[in-house]
N, CA, C and O atoms as CSV, one atom per row, in Angstrom:
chain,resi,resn,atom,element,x,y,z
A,1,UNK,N,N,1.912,11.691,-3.561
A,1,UNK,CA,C,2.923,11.967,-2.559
A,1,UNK,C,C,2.840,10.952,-1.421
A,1,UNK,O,O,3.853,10.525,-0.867
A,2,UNK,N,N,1.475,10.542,-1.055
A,2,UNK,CA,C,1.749,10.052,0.170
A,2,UNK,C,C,1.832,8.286,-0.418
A,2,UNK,O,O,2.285,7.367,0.265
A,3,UNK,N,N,1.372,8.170,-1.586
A,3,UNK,CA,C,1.327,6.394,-2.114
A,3,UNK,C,C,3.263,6.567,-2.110
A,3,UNK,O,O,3.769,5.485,-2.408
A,4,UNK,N,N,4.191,7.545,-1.871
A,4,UNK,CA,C,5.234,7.493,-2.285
A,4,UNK,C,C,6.094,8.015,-0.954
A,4,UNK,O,O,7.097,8.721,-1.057
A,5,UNK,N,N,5.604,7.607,0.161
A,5,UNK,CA,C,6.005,8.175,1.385
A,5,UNK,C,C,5.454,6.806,2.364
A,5,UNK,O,O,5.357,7.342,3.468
A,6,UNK,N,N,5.128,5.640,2.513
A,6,UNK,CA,C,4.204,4.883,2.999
A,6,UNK,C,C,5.392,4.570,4.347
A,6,UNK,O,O,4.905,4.475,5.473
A,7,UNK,N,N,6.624,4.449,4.223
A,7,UNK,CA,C,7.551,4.885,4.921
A,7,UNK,C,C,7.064,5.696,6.191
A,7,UNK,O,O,7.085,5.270,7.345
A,8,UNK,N,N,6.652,6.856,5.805
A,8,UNK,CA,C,6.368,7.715,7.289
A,8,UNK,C,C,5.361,7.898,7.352
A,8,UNK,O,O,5.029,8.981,7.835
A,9,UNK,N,N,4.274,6.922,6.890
A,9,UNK,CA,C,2.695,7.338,6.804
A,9,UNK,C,C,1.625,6.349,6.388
A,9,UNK,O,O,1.557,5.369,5.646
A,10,UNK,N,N,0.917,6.944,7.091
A,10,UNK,CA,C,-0.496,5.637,6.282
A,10,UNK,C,C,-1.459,6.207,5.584
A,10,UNK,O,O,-1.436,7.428,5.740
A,11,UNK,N,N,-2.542,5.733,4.672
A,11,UNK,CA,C,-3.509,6.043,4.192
A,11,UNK,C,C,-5.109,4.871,4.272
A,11,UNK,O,O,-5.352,3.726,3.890
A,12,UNK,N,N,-5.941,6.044,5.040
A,12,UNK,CA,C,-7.366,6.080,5.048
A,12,UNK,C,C,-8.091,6.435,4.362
A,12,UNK,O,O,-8.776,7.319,4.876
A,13,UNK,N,N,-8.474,6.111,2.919
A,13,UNK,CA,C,-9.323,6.498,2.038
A,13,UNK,C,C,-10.675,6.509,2.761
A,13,UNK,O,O,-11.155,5.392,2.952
A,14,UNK,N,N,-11.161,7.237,3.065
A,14,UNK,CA,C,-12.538,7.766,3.562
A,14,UNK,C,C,-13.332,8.134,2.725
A,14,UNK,O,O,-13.747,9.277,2.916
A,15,UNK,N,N,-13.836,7.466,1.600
A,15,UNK,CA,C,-15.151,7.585,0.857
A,15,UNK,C,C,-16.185,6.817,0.546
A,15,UNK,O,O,-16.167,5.587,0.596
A,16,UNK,N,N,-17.126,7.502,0.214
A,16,UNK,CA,C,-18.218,6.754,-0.325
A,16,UNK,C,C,-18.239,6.709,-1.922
A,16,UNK,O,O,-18.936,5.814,-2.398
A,17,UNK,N,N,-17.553,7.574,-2.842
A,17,UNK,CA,C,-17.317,7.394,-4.290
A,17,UNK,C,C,-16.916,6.132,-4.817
A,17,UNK,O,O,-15.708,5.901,-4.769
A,18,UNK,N,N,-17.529,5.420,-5.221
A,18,UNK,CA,C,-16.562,4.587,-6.182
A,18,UNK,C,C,-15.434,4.720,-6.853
A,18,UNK,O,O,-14.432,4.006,-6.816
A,19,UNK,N,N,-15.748,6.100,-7.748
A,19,UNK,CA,C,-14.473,6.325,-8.498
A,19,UNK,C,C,-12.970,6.471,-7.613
A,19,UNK,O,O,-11.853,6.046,-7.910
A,20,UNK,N,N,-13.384,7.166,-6.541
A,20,UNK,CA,C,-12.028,7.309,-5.864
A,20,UNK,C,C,-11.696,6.233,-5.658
A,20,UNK,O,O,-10.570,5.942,-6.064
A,21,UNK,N,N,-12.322,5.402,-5.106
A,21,UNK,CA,C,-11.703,3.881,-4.648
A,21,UNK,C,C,-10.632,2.898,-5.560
A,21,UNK,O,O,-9.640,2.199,-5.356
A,22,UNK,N,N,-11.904,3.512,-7.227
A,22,UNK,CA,C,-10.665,2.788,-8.412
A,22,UNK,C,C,-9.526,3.335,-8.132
A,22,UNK,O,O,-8.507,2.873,-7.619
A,23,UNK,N,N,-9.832,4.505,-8.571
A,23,UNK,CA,C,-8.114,5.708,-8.265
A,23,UNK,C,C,-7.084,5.261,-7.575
A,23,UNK,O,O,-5.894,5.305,-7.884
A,24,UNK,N,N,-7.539,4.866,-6.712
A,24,UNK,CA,C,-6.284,4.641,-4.945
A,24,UNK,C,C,-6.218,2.893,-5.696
A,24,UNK,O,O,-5.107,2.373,-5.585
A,25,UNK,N,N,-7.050,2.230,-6.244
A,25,UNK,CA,C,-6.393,0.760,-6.401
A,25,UNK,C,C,-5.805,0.768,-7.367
A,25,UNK,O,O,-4.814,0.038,-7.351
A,26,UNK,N,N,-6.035,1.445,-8.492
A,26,UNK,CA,C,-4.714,1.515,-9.689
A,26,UNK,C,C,-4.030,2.189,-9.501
A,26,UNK,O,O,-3.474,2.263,-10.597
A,27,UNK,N,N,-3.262,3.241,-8.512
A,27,UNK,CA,C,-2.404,3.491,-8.328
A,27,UNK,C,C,-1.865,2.720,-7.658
A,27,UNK,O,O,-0.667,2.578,-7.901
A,28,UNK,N,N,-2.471,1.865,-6.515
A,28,UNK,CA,C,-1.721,1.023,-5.996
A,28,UNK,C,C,-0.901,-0.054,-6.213
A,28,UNK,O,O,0.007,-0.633,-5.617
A,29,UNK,N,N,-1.811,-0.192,-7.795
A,29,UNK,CA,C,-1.417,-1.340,-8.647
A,29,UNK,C,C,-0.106,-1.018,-9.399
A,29,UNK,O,O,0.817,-1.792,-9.656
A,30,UNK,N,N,-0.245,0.496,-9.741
A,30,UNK,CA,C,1.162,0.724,-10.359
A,30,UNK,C,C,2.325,0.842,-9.706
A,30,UNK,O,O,3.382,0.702,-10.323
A,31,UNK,N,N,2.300,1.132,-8.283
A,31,UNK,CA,C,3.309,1.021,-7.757
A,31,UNK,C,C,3.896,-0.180,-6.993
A,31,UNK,O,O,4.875,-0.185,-6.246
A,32,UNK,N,N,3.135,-1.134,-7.319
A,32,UNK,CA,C,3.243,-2.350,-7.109
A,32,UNK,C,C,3.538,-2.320,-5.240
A,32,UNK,O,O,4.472,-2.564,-4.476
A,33,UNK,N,N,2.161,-1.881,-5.152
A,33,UNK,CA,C,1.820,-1.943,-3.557
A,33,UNK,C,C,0.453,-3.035,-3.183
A,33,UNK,O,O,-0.583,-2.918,-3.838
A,34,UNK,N,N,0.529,-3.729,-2.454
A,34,UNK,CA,C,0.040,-5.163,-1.910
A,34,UNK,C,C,-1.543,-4.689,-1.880
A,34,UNK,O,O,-1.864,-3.509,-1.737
A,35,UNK,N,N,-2.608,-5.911,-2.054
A,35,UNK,CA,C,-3.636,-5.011,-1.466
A,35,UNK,C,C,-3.973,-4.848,0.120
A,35,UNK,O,O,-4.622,-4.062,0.810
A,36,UNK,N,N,-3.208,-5.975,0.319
A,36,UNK,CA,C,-3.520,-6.174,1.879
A,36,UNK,C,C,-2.494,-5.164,2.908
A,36,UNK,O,O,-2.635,-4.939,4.110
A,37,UNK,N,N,-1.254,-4.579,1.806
A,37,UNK,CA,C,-0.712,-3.509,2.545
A,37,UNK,C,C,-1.349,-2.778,3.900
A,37,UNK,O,O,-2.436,-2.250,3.666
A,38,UNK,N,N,-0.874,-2.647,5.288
A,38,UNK,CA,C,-1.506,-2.685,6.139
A,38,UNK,C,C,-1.321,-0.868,6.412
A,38,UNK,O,O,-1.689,-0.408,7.493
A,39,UNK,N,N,-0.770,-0.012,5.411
A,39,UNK,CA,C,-0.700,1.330,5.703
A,39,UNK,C,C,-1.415,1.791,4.704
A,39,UNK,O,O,-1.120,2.892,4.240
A,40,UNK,N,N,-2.640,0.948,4.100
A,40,UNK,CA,C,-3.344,1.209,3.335
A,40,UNK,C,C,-4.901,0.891,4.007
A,40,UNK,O,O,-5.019,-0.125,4.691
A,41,UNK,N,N,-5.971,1.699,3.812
A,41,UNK,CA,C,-6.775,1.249,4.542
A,41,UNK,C,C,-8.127,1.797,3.930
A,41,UNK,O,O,-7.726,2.749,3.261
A,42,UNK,N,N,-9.440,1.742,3.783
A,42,UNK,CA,C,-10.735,2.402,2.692
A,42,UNK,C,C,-11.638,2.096,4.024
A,42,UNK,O,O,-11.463,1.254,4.905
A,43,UNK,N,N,-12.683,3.096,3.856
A,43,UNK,CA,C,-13.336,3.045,5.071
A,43,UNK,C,C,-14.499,3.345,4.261
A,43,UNK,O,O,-14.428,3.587,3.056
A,44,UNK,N,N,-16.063,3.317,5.246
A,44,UNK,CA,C,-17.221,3.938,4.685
A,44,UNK,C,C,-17.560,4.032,6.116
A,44,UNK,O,O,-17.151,3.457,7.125
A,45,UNK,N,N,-18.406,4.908,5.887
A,45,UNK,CA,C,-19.989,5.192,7.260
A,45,UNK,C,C,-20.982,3.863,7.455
A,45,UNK,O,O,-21.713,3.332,6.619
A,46,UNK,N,N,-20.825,3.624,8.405
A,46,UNK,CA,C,-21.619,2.551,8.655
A,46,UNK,C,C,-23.088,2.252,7.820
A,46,UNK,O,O,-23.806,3.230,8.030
A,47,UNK,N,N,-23.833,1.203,6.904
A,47,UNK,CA,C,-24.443,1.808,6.495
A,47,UNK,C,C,-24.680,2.532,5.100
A,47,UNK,O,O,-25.628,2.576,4.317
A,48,UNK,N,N,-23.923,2.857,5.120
A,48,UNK,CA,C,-23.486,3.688,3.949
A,48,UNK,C,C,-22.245,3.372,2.870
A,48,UNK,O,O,-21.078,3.643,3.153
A,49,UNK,N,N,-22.739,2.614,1.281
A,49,UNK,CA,C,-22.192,2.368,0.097
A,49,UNK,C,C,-21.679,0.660,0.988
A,49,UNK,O,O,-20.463,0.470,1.013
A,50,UNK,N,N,-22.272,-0.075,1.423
A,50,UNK,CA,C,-21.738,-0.940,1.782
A,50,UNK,C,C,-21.373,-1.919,0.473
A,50,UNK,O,O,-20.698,-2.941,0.600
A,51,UNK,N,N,-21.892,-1.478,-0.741
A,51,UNK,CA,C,-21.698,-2.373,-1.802
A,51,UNK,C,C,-20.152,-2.517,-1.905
A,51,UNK,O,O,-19.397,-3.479,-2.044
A,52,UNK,N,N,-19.929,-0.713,-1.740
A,52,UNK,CA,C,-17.984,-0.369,-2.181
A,52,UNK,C,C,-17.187,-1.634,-1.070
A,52,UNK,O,O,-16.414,-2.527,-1.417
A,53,UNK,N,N,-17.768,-1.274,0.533
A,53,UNK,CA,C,-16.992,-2.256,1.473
A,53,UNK,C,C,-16.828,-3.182,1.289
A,53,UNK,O,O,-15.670,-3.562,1.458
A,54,UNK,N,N,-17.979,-4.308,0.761
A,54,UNK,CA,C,-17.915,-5.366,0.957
A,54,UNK,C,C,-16.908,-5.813,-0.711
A,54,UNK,O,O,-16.103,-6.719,-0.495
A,55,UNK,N,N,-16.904,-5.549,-1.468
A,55,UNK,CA,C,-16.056,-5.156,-2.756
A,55,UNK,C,C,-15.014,-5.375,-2.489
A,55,UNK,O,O,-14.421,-6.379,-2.883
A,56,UNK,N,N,-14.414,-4.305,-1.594
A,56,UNK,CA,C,-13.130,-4.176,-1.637
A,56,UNK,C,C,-12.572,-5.745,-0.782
A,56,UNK,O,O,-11.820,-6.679,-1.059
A,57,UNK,N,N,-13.425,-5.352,0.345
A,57,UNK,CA,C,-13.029,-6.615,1.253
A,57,UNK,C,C,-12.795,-7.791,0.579
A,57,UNK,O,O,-11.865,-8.463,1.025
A,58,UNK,N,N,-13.501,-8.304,-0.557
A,58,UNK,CA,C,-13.437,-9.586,-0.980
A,58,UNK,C,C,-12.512,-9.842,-1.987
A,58,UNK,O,O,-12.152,-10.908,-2.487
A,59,UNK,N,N,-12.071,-8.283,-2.279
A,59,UNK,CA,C,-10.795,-8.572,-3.215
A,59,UNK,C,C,-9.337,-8.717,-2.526
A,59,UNK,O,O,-8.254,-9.005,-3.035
A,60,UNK,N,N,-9.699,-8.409,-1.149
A,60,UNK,CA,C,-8.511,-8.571,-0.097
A,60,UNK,C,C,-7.508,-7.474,0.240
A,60,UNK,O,O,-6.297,-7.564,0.438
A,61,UNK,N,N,-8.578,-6.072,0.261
A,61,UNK,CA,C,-8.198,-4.709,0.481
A,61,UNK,C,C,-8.775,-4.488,1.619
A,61,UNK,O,O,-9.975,-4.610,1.865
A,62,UNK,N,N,-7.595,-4.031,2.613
A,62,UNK,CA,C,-8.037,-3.522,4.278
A,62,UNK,C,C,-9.453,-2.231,4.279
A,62,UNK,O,O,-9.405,-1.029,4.017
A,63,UNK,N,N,-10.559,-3.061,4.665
A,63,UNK,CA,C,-11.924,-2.209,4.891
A,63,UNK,C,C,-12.180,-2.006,6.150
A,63,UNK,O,O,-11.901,-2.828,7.023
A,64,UNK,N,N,-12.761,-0.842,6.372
A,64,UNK,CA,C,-13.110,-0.615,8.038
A,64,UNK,C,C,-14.131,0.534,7.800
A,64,UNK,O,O,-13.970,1.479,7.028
A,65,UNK,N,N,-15.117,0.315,8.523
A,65,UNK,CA,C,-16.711,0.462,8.832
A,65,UNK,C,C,-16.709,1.699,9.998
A,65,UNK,O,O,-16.263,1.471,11.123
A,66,UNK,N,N,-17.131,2.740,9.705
A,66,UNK,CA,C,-16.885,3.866,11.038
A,66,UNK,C,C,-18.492,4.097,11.577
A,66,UNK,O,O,-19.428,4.455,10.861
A,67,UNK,N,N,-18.538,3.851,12.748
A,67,UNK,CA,C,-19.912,4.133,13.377
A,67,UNK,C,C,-20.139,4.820,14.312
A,67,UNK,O,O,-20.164,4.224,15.389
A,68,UNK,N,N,-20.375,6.184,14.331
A,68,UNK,CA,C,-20.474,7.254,15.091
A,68,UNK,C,C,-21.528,7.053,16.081
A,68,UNK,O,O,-22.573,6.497,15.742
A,69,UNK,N,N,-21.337,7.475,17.321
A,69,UNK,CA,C,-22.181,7.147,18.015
A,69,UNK,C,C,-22.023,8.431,19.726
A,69,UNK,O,O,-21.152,9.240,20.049
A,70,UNK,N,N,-22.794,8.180,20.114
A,70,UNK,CA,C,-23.045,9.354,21.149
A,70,UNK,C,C,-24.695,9.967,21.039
A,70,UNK,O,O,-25.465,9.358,20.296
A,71,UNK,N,N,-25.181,11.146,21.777
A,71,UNK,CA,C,-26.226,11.390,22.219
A,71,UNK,C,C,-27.074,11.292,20.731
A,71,UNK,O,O,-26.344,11.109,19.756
A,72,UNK,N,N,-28.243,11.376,20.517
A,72,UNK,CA,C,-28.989,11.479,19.233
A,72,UNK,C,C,-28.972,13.211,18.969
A,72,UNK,O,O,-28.823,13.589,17.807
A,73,UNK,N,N,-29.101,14.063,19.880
A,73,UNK,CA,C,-29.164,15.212,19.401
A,73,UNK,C,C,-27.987,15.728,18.651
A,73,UNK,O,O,-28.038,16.450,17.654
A,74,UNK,N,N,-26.631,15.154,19.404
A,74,UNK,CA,C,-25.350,15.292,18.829
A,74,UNK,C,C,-24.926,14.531,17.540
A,74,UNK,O,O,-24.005,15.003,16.873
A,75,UNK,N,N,-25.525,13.410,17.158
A,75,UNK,CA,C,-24.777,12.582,15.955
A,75,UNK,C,C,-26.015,12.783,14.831
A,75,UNK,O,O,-25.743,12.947,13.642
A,76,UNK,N,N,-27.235,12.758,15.263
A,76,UNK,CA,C,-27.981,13.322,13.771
A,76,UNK,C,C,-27.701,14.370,12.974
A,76,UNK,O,O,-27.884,14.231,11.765
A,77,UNK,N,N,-27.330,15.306,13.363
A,77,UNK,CA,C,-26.879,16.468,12.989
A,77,UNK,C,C,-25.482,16.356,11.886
A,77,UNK,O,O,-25.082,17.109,10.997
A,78,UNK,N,N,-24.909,14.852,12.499
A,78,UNK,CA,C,-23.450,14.991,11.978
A,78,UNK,C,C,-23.924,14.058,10.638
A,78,UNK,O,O,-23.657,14.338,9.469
A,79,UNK,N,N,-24.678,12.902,11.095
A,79,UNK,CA,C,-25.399,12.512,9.853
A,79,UNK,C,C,-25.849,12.927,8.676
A,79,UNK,O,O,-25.681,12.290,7.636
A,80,UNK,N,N,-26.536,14.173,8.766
A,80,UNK,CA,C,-27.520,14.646,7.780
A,80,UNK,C,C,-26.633,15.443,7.268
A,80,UNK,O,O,-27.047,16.100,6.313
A,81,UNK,N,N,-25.138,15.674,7.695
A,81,UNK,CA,C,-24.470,16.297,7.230
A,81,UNK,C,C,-23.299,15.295,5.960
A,81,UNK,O,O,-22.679,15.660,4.961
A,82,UNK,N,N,-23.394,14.423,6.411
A,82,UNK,CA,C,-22.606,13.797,5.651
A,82,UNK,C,C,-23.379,13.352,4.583
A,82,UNK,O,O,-22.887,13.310,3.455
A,83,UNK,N,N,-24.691,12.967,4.824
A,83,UNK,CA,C,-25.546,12.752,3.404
A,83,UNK,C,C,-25.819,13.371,2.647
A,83,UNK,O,O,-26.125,13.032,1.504
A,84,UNK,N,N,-25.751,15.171,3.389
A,84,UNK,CA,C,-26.200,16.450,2.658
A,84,UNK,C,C,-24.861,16.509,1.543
A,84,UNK,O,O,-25.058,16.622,0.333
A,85,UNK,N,N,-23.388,16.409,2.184
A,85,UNK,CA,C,-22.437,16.537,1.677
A,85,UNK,C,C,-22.068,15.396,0.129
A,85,UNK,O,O,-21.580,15.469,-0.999
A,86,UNK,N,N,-22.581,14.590,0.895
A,86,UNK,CA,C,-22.006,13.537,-0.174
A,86,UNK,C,C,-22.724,13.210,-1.298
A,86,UNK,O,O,-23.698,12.458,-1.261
A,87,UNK,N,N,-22.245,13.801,-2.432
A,87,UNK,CA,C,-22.804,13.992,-3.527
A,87,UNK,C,C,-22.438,12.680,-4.150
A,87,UNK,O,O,-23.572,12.608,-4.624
A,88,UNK,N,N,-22.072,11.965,-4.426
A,88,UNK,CA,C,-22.082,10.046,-4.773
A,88,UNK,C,C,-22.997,9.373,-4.329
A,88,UNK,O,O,-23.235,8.359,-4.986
A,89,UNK,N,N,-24.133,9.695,-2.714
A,89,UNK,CA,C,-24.751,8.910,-2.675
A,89,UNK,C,C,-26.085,9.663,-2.734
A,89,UNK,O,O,-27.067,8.952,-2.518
A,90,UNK,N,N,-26.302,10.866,-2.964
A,90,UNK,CA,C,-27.160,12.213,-3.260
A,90,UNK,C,C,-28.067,10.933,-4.214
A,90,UNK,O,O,-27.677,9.818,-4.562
A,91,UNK,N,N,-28.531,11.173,-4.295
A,91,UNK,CA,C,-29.918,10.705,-5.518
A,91,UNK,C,C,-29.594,9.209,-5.965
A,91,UNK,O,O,-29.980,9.003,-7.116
A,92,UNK,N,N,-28.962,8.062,-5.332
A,92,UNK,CA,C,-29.038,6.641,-5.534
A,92,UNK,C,C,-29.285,6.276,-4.544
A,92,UNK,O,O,-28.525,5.446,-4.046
A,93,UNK,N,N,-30.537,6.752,-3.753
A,93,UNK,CA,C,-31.459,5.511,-2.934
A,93,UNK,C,C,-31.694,4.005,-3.076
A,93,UNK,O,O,-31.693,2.961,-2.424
A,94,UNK,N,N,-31.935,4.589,-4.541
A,94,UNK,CA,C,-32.739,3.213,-5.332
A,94,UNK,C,C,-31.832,2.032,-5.093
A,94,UNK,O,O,-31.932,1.032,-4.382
A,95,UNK,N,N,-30.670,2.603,-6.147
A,95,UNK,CA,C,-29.537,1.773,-6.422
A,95,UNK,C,C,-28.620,1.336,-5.012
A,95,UNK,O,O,-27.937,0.314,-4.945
A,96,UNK,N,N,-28.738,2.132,-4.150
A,96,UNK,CA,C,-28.614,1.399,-2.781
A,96,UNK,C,C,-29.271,0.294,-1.993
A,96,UNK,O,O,-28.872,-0.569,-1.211
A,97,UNK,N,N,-30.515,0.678,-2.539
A,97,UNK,CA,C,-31.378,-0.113,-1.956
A,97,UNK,C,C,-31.399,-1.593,-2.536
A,97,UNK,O,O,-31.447,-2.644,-1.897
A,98,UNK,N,N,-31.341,-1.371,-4.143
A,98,UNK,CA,C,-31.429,-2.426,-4.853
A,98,UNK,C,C,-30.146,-3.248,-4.042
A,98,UNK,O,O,-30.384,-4.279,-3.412
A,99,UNK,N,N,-29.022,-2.777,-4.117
A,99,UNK,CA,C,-27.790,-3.777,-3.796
A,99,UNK,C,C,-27.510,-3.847,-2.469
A,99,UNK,O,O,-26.404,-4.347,-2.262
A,100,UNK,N,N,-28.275,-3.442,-1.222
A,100,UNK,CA,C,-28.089,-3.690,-0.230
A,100,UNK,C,C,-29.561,-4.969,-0.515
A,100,UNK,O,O,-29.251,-5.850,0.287
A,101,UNK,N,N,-30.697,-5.375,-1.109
A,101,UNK,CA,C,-31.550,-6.644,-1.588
A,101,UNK,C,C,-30.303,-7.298,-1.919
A,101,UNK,O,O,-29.775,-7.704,-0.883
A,102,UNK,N,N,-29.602,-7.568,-2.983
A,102,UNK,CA,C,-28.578,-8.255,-3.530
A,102,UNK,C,C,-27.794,-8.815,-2.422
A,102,UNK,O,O,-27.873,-10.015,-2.161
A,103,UNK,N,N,-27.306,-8.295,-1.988
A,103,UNK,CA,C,-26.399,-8.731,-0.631
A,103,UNK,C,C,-27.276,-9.545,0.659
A,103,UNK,O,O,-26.871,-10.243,1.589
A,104,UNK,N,N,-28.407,-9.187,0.322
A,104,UNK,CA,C,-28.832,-9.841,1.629
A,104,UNK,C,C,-29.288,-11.354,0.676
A,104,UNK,O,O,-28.811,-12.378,1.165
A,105,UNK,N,N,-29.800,-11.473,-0.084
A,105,UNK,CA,C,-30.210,-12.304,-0.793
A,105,UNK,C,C,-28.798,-13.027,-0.781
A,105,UNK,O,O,-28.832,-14.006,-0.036
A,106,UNK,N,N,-27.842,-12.874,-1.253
A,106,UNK,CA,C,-26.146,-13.946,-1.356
A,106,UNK,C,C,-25.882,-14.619,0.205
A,106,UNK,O,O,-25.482,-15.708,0.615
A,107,UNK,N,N,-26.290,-13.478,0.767
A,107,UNK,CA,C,-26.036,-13.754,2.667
A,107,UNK,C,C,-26.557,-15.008,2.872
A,107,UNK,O,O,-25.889,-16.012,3.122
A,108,UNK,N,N,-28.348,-14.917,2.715
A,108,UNK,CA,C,-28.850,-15.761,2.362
A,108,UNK,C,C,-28.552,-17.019,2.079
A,108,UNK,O,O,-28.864,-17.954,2.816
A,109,UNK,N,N,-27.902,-17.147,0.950
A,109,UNK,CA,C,-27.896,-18.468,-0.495
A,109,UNK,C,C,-26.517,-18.919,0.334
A,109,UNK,O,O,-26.538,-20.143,0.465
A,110,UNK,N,N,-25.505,-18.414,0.846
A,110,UNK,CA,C,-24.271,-19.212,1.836
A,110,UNK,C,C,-24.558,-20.285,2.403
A,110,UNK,O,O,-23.720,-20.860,3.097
């Protein structure tokens, strides 16, 4: 509905899933919507799945980085909630870890 409304609306994909991310780009693809479309937009938590961000970014899909911030008693809470919640990045430490090495290593080699 809303890839078919862009007219009176925008879209913020707000995840950390991969899969969703395919989702929203092949649909985008079928409706023969731009990637750089500017009422299109994929976000992550600062920090968090930066593999997906930097991905998208380099394929030339609008990325934006959200970084919550305010007292520590107030934003940890909101933290541990979003990690508790988010079952995509639930149990791939590793594999985070590994590709946030990867990325720094390319950073690197530039």
């Amino acid at each position: 509905y809303m890839m078919d409304n862009l007219d009176s609306m925008s879209i913020f994909v707000g995840t950390h899933n991969e899969l969703s991310s395919y989702k929203v780009i092949e649909l985008m693809k079928s409706k023969g919507i731009a990637k750089n479309d500017n009422r299109i937009w994929f976000g992550q938590l600062y920090g968090m799945s930066d593999n997906i961000s930097y991905n998208l970014a380099a394929h030339g899909y609008n990325v934006a980085k959200y970084l919550p911030f305010g007292p520590v008693r107030d934003v940890m809470p909101y933290l541990i909630r979003r990690a508790e919640e988010n079952t995509s990045v639930a149990g791939q430490t590793s594999r985070e870890l590994n590709l946030l090495k990867t990325e720094r290593s390319r950073r690197k080699n530039q």
